[in-house]
C-alpha positions in Angstrom: 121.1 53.2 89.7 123.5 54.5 87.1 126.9 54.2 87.3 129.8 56.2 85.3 133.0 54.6 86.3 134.7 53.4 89.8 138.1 54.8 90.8 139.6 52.9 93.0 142.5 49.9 93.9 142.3 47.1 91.5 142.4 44.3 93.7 142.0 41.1 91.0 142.4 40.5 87.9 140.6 37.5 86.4 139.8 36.0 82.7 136.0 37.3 83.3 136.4 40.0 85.5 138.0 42.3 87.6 137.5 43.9 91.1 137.9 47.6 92.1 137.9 48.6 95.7 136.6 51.7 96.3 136.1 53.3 99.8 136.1 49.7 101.5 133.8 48.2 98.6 134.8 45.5 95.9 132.9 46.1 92.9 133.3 43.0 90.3 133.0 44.6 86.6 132.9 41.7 83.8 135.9 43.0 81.4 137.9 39.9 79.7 141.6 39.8 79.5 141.7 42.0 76.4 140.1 45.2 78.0 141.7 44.4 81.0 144.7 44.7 80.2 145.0 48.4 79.6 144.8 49.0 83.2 147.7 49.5 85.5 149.0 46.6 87.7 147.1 45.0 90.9 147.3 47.3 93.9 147.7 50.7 91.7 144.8 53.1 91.4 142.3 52.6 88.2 139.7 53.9 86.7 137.0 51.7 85.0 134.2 53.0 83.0 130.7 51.0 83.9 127.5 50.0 82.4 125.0 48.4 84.7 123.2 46.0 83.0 119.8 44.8 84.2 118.4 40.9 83.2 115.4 39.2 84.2 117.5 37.4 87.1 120.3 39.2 87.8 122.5 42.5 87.4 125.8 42.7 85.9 128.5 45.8 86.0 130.4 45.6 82.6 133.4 47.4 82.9 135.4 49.3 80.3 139.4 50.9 80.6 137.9 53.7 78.5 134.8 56.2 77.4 134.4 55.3 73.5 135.0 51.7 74.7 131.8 52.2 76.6 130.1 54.2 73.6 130.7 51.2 71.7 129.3 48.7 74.3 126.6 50.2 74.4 125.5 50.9 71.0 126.3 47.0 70.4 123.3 45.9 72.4 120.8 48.3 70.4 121.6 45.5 67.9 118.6 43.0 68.1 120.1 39.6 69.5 123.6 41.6 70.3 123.4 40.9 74.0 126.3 42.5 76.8 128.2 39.1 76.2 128.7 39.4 72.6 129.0 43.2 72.7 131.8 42.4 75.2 133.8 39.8 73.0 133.6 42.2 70.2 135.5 44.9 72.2 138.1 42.0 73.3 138.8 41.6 69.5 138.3 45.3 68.1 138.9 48.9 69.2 136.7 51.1 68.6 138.4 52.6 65.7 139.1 49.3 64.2 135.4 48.3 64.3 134.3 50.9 62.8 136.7 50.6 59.5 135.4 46.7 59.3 131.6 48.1 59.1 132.1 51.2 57.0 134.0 48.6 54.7 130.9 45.7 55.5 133.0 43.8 56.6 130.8 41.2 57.8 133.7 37.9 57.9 136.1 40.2 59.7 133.4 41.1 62.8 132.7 36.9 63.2 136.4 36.7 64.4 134.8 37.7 67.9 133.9 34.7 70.0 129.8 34.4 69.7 129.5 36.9 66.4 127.7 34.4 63.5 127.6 36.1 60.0 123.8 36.9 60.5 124.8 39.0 63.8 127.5 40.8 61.6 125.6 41.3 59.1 123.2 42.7 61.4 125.3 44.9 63.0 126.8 46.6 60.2 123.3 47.6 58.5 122.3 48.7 62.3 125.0 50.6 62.8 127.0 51.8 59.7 124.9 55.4 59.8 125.6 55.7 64.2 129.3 54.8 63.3 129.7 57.7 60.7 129.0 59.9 63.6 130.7 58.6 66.0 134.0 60.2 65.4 135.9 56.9 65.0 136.5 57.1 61.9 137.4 60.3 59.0 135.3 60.3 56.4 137.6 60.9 53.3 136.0 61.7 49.7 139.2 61.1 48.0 139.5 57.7 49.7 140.0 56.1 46.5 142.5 57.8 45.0 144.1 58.5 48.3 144.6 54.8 48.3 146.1 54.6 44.8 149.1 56.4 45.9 149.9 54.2 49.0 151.7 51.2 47.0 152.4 49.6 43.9 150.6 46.8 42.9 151.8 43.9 45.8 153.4 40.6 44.5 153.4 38.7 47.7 150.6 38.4 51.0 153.2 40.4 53.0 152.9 43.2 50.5 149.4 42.7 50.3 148.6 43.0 54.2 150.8 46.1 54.4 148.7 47.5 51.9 145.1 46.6 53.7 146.4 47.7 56.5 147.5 51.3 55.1 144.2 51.7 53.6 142.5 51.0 56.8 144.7 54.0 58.4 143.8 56.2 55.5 139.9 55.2 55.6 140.7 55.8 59.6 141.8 59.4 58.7 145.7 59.4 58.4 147.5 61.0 55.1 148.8 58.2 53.1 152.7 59.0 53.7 151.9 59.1 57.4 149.9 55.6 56.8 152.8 54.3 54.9 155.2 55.2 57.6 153.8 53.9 60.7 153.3 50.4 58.8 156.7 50.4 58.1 157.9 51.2 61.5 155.2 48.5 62.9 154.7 45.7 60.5 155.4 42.5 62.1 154.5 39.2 59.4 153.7 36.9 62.3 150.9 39.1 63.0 147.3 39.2 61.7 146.5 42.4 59.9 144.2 43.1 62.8 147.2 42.9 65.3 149.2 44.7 62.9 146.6 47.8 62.4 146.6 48.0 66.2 150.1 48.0 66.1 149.9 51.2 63.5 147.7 52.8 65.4 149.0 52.6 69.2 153.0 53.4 67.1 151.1 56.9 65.8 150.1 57.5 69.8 153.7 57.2 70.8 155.1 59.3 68.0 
């Protein structure tokens, strides 16, 4: 049986999991706190994207608040040894957008900050996937990245400086001008954040604008 997504009540909300009820049936979906927490609030109306996921003893619904979320899942665990569980905690730490500036950059040290992810599996995953995430519409592909980049700061003096300007070249390599990049890290920096956090930040400021 393949499932898309459930619409339905979400009736609980757990670390591991959560539960939508749709026409008198709970359906538990694995979805960790992270994901989870893009949908609306117990008792409201939800829709979560599914992926049924078949294992010598048992079936599991992973669930997902949105499509590329999914897309992502599920070209995770084409990755040899990438099973649903790591391909899960990499969604609880990256967006889709995000991952796919840390593997067109090989970043391998950035993708191990997901619970489970060892620098073999990252590694692994970027040479697996680097040509699939080109294509995925994630992320802009920018010829000029480069010099696009020059123009976004001076050279930095302090780490502040320095993570503001990692995190406006991930927006550029992500496909925003520079001066837009420039702008929304302004609006959105906050230092007590990790530049992770803070390109989230970025990008979820540009939505709202």
């Amino acid at each position: 049986m393949i499932y898309s997504y459930f619409k339905g009540t979400l009736t609980e909300r757990t670390e591991e999991f959560v539960v939508i009820e749709c026409a008198g049936v709970g359906y538990v979906l694995q979805m960790g706190p992270g994901l989870s927490s893009n949908l609306p609030a117990l008792g409201e109306e939800a829709m979560v994207y599914a992926y049924l996921h078949f294992s010598q003893d048992r079936q599991q619904l992973f669930g997902f608040p949105d499509r590329e979320s999914k897309r992502l899942f599920e070209l995770l665990i084409t990755v040899n040894s990438i099973g649903p569980k790591a391909a899960q905690a990499i969604l609880e730490e990256y967006t889709p957008w995000s991952f796919a500036f840390h593997v067109m950059q090989g970043d391998w040290k950035a993708l191990t900050n997901a619970k489970g992810i060892g620098k073999k599996g990252a590694e692994r995953i970027i040479v697996d996937l680097k040509d699939k995430v080109k294509k995925s519409g994630w992320v802009k592909e920018d010829e000029h990245f480069e010099s696009n980049v020059s123009e976004t700061e001076d050279t930095p003096t302090t780490q502040t400086e320095q993570d503001k300007l990692d995190i406006v070249e991930g927006l550029i390599f992500l496909g925003y001008p520079p001066h837009e990049a420039k702008e929304l890290v302004k609006k959105s920096f906050d230092p007590e954040k990790s530049i992770e956090e803070n390109l989230r930040r970025a990008m979820a400021s540009a939505r709202i604008v």
